[in-house]
C-alpha positions as CSV (number, residue, x, y, z in Angstrom):
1,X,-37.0,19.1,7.3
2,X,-33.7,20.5,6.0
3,X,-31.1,18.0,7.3
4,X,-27.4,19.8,9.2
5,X,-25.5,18.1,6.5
6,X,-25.8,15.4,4.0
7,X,-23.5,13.1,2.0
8,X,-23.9,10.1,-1.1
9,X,-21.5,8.1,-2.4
10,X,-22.3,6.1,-5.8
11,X,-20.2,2.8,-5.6
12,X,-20.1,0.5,-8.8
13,X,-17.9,-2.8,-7.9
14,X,-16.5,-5.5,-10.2
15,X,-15.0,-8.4,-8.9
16,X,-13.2,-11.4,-9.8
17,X,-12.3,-14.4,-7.9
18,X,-10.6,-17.8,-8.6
19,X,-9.7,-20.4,-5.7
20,X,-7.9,-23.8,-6.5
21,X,-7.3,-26.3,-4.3
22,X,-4.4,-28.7,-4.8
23,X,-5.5,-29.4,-8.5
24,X,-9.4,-29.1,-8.1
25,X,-11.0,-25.7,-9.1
26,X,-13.2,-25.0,-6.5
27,X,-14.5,-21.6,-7.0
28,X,-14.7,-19.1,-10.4
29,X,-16.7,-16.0,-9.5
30,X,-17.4,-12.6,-11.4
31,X,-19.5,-9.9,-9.7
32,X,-21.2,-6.6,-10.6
33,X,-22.1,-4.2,-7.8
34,X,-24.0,-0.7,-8.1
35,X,-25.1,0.7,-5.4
36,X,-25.5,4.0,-3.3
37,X,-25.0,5.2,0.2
38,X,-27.0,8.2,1.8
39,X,-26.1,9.7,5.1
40,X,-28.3,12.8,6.9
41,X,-27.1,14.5,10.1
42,X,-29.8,16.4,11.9
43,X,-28.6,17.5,15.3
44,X,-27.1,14.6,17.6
45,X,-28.2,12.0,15.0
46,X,-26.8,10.7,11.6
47,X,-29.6,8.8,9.4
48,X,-27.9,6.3,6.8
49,X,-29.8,4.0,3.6
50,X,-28.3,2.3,1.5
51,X,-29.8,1.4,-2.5
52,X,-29.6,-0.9,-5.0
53,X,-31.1,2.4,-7.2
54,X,-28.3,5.8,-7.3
55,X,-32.0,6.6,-9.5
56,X,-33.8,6.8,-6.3
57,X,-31.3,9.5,-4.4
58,X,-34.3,12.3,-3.4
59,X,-36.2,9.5,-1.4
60,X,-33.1,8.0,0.0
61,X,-31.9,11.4,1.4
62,X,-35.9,12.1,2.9
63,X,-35.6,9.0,4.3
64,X,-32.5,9.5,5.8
65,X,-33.0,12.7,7.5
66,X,-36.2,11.0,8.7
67,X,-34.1,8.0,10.5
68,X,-31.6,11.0,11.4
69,X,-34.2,13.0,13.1
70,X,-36.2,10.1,14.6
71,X,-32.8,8.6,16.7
72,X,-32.0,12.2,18.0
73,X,-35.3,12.2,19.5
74,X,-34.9,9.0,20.7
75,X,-31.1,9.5,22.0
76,X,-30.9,13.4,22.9
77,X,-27.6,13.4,22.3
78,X,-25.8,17.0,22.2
79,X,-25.0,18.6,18.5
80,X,-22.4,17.1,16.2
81,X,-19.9,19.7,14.4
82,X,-18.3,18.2,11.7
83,X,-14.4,19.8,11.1
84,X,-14.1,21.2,7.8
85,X,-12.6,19.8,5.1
86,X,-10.8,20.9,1.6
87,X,-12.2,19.6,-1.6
88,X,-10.2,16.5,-3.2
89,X,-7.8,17.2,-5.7
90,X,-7.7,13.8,-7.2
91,X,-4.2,13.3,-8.3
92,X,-1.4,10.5,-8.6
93,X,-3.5,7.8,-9.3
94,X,-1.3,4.6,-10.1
95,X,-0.6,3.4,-13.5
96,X,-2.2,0.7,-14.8
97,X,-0.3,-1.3,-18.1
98,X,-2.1,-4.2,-18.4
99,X,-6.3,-3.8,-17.6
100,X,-6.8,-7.6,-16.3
101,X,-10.5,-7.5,-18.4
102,X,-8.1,-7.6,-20.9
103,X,-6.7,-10.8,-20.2
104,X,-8.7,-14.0,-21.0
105,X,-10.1,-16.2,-17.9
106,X,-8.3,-19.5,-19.4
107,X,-4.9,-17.3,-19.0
108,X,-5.5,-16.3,-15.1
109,X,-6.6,-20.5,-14.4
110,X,-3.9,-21.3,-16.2
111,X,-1.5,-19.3,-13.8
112,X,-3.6,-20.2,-10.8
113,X,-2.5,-23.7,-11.8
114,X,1.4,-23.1,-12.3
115,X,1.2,-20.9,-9.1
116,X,-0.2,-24.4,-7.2
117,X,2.1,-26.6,-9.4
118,X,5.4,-24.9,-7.9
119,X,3.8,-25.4,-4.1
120,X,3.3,-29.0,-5.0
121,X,6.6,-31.1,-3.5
122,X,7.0,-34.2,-1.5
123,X,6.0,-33.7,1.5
124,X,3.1,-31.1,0.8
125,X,0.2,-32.8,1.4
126,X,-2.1,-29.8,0.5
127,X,-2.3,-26.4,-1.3
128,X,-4.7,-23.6,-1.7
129,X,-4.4,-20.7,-4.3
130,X,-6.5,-17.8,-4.2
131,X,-6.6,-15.3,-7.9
132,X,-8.9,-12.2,-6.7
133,X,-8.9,-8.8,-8.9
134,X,-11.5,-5.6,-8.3
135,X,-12.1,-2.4,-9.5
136,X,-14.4,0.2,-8.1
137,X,-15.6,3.6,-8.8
138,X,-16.6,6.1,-6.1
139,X,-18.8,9.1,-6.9
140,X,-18.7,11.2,-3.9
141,X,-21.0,14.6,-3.1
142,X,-21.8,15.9,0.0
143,X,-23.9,19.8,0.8
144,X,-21.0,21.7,1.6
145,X,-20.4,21.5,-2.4
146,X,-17.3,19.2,-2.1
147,X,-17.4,16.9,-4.8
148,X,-15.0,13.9,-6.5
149,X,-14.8,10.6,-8.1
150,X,-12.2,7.7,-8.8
151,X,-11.6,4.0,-9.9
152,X,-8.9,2.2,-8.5
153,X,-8.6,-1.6,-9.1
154,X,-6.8,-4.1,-6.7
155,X,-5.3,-7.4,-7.2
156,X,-3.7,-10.5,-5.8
157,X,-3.1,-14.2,-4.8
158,X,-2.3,-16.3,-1.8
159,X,-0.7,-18.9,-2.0
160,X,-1.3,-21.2,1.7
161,X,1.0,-25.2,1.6
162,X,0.0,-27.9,4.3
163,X,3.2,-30.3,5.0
164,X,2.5,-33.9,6.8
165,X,4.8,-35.9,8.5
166,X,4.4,-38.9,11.0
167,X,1.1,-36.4,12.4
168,X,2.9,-33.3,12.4
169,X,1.1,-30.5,10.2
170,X,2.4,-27.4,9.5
171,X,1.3,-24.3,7.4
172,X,2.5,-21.5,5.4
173,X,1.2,-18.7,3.9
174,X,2.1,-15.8,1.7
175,X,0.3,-13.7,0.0
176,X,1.2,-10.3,-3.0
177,X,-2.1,-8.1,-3.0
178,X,-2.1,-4.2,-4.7
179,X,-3.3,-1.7,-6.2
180,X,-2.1,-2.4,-9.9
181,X,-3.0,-3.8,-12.9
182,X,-2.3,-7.6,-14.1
183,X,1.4,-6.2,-14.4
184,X,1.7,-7.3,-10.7
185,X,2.4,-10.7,-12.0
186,X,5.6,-9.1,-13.7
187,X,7.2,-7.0,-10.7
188,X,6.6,-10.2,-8.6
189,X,7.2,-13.7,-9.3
190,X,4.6,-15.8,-7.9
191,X,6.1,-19.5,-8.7
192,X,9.1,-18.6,-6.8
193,X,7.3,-17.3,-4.1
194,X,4.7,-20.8,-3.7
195,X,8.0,-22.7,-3.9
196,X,9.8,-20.5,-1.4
197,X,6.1,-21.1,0.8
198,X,6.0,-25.0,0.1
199,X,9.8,-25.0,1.6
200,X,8.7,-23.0,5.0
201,X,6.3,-25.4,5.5
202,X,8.1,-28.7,4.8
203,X,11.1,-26.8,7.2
204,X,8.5,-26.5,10.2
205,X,7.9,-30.3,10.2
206,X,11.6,-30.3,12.1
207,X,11.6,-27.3,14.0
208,X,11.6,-27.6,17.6
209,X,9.0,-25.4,19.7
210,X,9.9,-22.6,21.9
211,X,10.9,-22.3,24.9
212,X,9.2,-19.4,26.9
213,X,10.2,-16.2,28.5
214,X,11.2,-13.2,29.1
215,X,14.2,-12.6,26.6
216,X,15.3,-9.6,23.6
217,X,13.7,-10.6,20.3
218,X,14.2,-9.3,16.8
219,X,11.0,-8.8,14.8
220,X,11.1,-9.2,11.4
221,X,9.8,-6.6,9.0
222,X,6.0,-8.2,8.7
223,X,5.6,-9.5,12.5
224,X,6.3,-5.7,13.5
225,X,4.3,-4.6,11.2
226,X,1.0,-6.1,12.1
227,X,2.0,-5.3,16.0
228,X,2.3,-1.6,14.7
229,X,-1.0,-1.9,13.0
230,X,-2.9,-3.7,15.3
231,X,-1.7,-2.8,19.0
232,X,-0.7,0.8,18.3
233,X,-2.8,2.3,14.8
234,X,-6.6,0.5,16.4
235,X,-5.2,2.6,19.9
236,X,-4.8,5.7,17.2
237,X,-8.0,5.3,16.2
238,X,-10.4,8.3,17.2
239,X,-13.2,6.6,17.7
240,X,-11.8,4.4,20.2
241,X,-10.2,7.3,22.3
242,X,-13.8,8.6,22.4
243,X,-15.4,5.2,23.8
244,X,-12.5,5.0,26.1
245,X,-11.0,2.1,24.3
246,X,-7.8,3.4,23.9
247,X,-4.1,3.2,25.9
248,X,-3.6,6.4,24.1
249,X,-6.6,8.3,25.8
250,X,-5.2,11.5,27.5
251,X,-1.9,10.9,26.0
252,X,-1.2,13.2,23.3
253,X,2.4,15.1,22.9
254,X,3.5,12.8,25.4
255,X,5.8,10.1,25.5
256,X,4.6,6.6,25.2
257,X,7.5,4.7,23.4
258,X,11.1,4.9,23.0
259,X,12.5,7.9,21.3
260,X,13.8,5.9,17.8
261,X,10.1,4.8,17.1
262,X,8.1,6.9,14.6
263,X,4.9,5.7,13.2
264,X,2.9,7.2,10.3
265,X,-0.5,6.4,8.3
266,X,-0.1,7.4,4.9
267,X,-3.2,6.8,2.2
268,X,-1.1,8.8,-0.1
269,X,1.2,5.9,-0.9
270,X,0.3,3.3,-3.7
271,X,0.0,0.6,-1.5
272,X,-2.6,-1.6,-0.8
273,X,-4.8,1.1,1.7
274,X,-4.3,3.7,-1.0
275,X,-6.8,5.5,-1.7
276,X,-7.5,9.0,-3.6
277,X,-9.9,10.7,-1.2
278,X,-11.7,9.2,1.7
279,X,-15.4,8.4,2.5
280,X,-15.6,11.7,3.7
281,X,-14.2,13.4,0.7
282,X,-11.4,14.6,2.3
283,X,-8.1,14.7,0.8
284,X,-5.5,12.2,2.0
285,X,-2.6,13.0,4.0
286,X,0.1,11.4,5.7
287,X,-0.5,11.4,9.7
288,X,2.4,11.5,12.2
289,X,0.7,9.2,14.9
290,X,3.8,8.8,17.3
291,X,7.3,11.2,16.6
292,X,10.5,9.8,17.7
293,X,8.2,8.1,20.7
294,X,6.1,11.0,21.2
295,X,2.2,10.9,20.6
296,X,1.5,13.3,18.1
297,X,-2.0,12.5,16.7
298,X,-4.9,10.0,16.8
299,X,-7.1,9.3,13.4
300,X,-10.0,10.9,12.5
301,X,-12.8,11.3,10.2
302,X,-14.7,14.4,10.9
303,X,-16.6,14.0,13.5
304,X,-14.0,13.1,16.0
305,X,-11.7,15.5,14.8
306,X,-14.5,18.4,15.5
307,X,-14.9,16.7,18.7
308,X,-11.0,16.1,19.7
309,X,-9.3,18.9,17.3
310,X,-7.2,17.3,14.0
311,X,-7.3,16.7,10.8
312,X,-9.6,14.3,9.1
313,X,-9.0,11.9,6.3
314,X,-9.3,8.5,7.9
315,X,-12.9,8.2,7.3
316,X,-13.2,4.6,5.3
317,X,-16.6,2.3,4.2
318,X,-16.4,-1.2,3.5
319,X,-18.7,-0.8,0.1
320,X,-22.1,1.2,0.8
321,X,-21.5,0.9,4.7
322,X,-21.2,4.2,6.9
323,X,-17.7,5.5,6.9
324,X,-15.5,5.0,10.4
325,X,-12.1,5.8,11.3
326,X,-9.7,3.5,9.6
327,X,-6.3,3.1,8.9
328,X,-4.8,3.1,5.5
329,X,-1.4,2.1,5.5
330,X,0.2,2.2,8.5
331,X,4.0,1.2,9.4
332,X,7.0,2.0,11.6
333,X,9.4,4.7,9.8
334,X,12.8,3.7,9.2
335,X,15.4,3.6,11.5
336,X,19.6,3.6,11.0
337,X,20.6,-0.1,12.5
338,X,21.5,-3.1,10.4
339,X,20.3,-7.0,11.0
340,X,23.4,-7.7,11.8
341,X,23.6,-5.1,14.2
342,X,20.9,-6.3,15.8
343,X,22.4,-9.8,16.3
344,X,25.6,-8.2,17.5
345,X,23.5,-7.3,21.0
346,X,21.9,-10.5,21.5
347,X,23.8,-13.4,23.1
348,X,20.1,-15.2,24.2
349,X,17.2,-14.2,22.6
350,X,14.9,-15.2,19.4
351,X,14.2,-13.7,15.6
352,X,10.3,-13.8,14.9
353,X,9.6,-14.3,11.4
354,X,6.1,-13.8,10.1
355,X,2.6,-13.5,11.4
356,X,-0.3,-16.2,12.0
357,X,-2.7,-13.7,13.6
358,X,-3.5,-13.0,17.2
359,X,-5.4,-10.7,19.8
360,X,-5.0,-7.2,21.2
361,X,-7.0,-5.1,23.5
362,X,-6.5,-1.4,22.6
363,X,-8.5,-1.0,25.7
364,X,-6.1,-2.6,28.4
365,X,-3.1,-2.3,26.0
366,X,-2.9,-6.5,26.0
367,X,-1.3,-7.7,22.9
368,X,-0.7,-11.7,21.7
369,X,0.0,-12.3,18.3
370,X,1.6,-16.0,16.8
371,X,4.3,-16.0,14.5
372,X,4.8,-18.3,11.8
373,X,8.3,-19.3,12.7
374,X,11.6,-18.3,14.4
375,X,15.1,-18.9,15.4
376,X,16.8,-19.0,18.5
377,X,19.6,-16.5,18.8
378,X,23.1,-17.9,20.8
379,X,25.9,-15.9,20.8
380,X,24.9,-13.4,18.1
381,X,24.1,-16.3,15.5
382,X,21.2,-17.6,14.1
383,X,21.3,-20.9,15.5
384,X,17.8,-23.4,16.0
385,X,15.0,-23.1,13.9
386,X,11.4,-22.9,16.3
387,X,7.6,-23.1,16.0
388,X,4.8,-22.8,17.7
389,X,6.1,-19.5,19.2
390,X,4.4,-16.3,20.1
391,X,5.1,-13.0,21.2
392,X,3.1,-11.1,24.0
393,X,2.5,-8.0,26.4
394,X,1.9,-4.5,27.5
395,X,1.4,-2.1,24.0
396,X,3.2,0.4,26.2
397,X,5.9,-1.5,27.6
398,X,6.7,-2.8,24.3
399,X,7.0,0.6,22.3
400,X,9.5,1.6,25.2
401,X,11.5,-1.4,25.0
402,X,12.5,-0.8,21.6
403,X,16.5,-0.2,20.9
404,X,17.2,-0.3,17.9
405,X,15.4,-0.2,13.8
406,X,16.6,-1.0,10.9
407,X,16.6,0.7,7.8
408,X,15.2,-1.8,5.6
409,X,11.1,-1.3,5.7
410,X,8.8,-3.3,3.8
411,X,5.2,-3.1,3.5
412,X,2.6,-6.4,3.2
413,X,-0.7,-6.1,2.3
414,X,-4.0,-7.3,4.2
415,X,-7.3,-6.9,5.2
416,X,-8.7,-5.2,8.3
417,X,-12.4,-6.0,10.1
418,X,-13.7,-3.4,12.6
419,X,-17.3,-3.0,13.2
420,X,-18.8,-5.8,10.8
421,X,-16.6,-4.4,8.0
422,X,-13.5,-4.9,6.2
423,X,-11.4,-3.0,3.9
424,X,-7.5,-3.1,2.3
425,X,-4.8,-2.0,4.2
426,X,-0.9,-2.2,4.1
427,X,1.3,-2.3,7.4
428,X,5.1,-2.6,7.6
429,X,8.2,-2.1,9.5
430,X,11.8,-2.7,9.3
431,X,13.1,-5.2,11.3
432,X,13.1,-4.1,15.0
433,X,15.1,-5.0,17.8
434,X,12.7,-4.9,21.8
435,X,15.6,-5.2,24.9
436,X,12.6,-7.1,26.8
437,X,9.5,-9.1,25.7
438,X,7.3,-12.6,26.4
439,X,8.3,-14.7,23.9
440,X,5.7,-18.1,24.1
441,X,6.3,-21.5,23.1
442,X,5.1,-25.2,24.5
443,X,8.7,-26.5,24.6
C-alpha cells in the first residue's frame, strides 16, 4: 500500500560532556549517535520507526505505512491534509572559528577547573560545573521531493554555587549555551561570570523574604522571558489550541494583552533554538504571535496549519522522535522605556531578577514561576534585597497589565520538555514593567 505521504530524517549526533563538582570530576562523556527516523501517513493515521540502520530505510518505510494504516483502522479518524511547504534554502549558517574536536580534552578540564576555582570563595560551600558541546547532522527527504541537510554544533557550561550560613542555603545559577564554536569561551568570560554567581549566592544568605501581594513589579529581562515562553508561546502552540489546552483558543486577531506588547518566534536567529530548516523541512521564518497586544498567529507544523490555516515551520524532534510544534526562540520585542523609567512610576512595588522555574497551565491560563532574587522598590529606589519570592496569576490579566518595555532585550538559552522530549531553545525580553501582579513571599 502506497502511503498519503512519507518523510525520513538521517540524524548522526556527537556529544561531549564534562561535570565537576567542587574539585572532583564526576562525569567525562563522549557519544556517537546514528540513527534514522521514518514517518508514513495513510489517511487519519501517521506510522513512525525509528533505526539504529539509515541501511535498512525500504523496510522501515513498509513498516511504517503498516503501523500508519493499522491505527487508522483502529481510530477512524477523518483524513489529514498536510499545508504545503517550500523547499529549504539552507542559508546563514553560523560561523564556526574554533572546531572544539580541535581542542584537546586536558584543555576543556582544565577550564572546567578555573571555571569552579573562581566560584570557590568563603562562604561557598558547594559548586557544580557543567562543559557540554554537540554537533548534529540532519539529512532530511520527504515524497513531495523536498529535500535538505545541515550540521550545526551547540555548546555551553553552567556554572550552579551553594552558600551556607548558620543553616541557611542558598543557590545560584547561570548558565552561556549556543550555537558556536569553542570561540564562545572568547565572546564570554566564564570566570567572571562563576565569580559574579558565587557572589549572588553568598548575597541571599542576608536577604530578607518577601512580603506578599498584590503590588507593580518590574521583571528583569530573563524572568520575562521564561513568562513569555512558557505562559504565552506553550498557549501559541497549535497543538494545544487543537486539544483545547489553550487560553488562546478562539482568540486570533483579537486583543489579549496590552497594546505595547509584541511577541515573535524566530528560528532564523543564531541563537540557541536556531535552526536551518525544521523537522518538517520547512524553511524557517519569523512568526508574529501577538502584535502590539493583538493575537496574530499560533505555531504550527503542518498538520495543524492545514487544519487551522498558517504557516508551518515549528515542527521540532528531540533526536529520531516524531516532530511536534515547538518553539524556537521566542521573546518579547523591544519596547521605548528605560529602567529607570520604570522605577520613576513605582513608589511600592518589587524588581524580580532571575528565574528558578515554576508552573503554568496553558489550559486555565494559571502561571507561578520563582525568581531567584529581588528588591523591594520604595520611593522609586532600589532599596531591600529579597528571596524566596515568586510571581503569580492570570496569563491574560498579566499581558494586559503591562505599561511599559524597555529597550534593552536580551536572550538566555535553555532547554524545553513537552511530550517526553526536549530540545534547545532561547527566550528573552527587555525588562518589563506590569501595573498589577501577585508577588509571593513567606515574610
Amino acid at each position: 500500500m502506497e502511503p498519503d505521504f512519507y518523510d525520513i530524517r538521517i540524524i548522526d549526533t556527537r556529544a561531549s560532556s564534562i561535570v565537576l563538582d567542587n574539585d572532583e570530576i564526576k562525569e567525562t562523556s563522549h557519544s556517537f549517535i546514528r540513527g534514522a527516523s521514518v514517518r508514513a501517513l495513510v489517511g487519519g493515521a501517521w506510522g513512525l520507526v525509528t533505526t539504529e540502520s539509515p541501511d535498512g530505510l525500504r523496510e522501515a518505510l513498509k513498516e511504517a505505512v503498516r503501523l500508519a494504516k493499522a491505527a487508522g483502522e483502529r481510530e477512524k479518524k477523518g483524513r489529514i491534509e498536510l499545508a504545503p511547504i517550500k523547499k529549504p534554502l539552507v542559508r546563514d549558517l553560523p560561523t564556526i572559528r574554533k572546531n572544539p574536536e580541535d581542542v584537546d580534552i586536558e584543555e576543556k578540564m582544565e577550564l572546567v577547573r578555573e571555571i569552579s576555582g573562581s566560584a570557590q570563595k568563603p562562604g561557598v560551600s558547594s559548586v557544580r560545573t557543567v562543559y557540554s558541546e554537540s554537533e548534529v547532522s540532519v539529512e532530511y527527504s520527504n515524497s513531495d521531493g523536498v529535500r535538505g541537510c545541515y550540521t550545526l554544533p551547540r555548546i555551553g557550561f553552567s556554572i550552579t554555587a551553594v552558600a551556607h550560613e548558620n543553616g541557611d542555603y542558598q543557590a545560584a545559577r547561570e548558565s552561556r549555551f549556543a550555537v558556536s564554536g569553542f570561540e564562545l569561551f572568547d565572546r564570554e568570560d566564564p570566570l567572571v561570570i562563576a565569580s559574579e554567581t558565587a557572589d549572588i549566592a553568598k548575597s541571599l544568605l542576608g536577604a530578607r523574604s518577601a512580603r506578599g501581594g498584590l503590588m507593580p513589579v518590574i521583571l528583569d529581562p530573563e524572568l520575562a522571558g521564561v513568562f513569555i515562553h512558557e505562559a504565552v508561546g506553550h498557549a501559541a502552540e497549535a497543538d494545544h489550541v487543537l486539544e483545547g489546552y489553550s487560553v488562546f483558543e478562539g482568540r486570533l486577531n483579537t486583543m489579549v494583552g496590552s497594546p505595547l506588547i509584541t511577541v515573535c518566534d524566530d528560528p532564523t536567529i543564531h541563537e540557541y533554538g536556531y535552526y536551518p530548516f525544521d523537522d518538517e523541512g520547512a524553511e524557517p521564518r519569523k512568526t508574529v504571535v501577538i502584535e502590539n497586544g493583538l493575537l496574530r498567529s499560533y505555531l504550527h507544523n503542518r498538520e495543524t496549519a492545514g487544519r487551522l490555516g498558517g504557516v508551518s515551520c515549528n515542527a521540532r524532534a528531540d533526536g529520531s522522535s516524531r516532530p511536534i510544534v515547538r518553539m524556537s526562540n521566542t521573546y518579547i520585542d523591544k519596547g521605548e522605556s528605560t529602567f529607570e523609567e520604570m522605577l520613576e512610576e513605582i513608589e511600592c512595588g518589587v524588581y524580580l531578577i532571575g528565574s528558578r522555574g515554576g508552573q503554568v497551565d496553558p489550559g486555565d491560563g494559571i502561571f507561578q514561576f520563582n525568581a531567584e532574587r529581588g528588591y523591594l522598590i520604595e520611593d522609586h529606589e532600589l532599596k531591600t534585597l529579597l528571596k524566596d519570592v515568586s510571581l503569580s496569576g492570570d496569563i491574560l490579566e498579566m499581558l494586559n497589565e503591562v505599561v511599559a518595555v524597555g529597550s534593552d532585550l536580551k536572550m538566555h538559552s535553555g532547554q524545553c520538555g513537552k511530550a517526553g522530549q526536549v530540545v534547545p531553545v532561547s527566550d528573552g525580553a527587555p525588562h518589563v514593567l506590569v501595573k498589577r501582579a501577585i508577588v509571593g513571599g513567606s515574610g
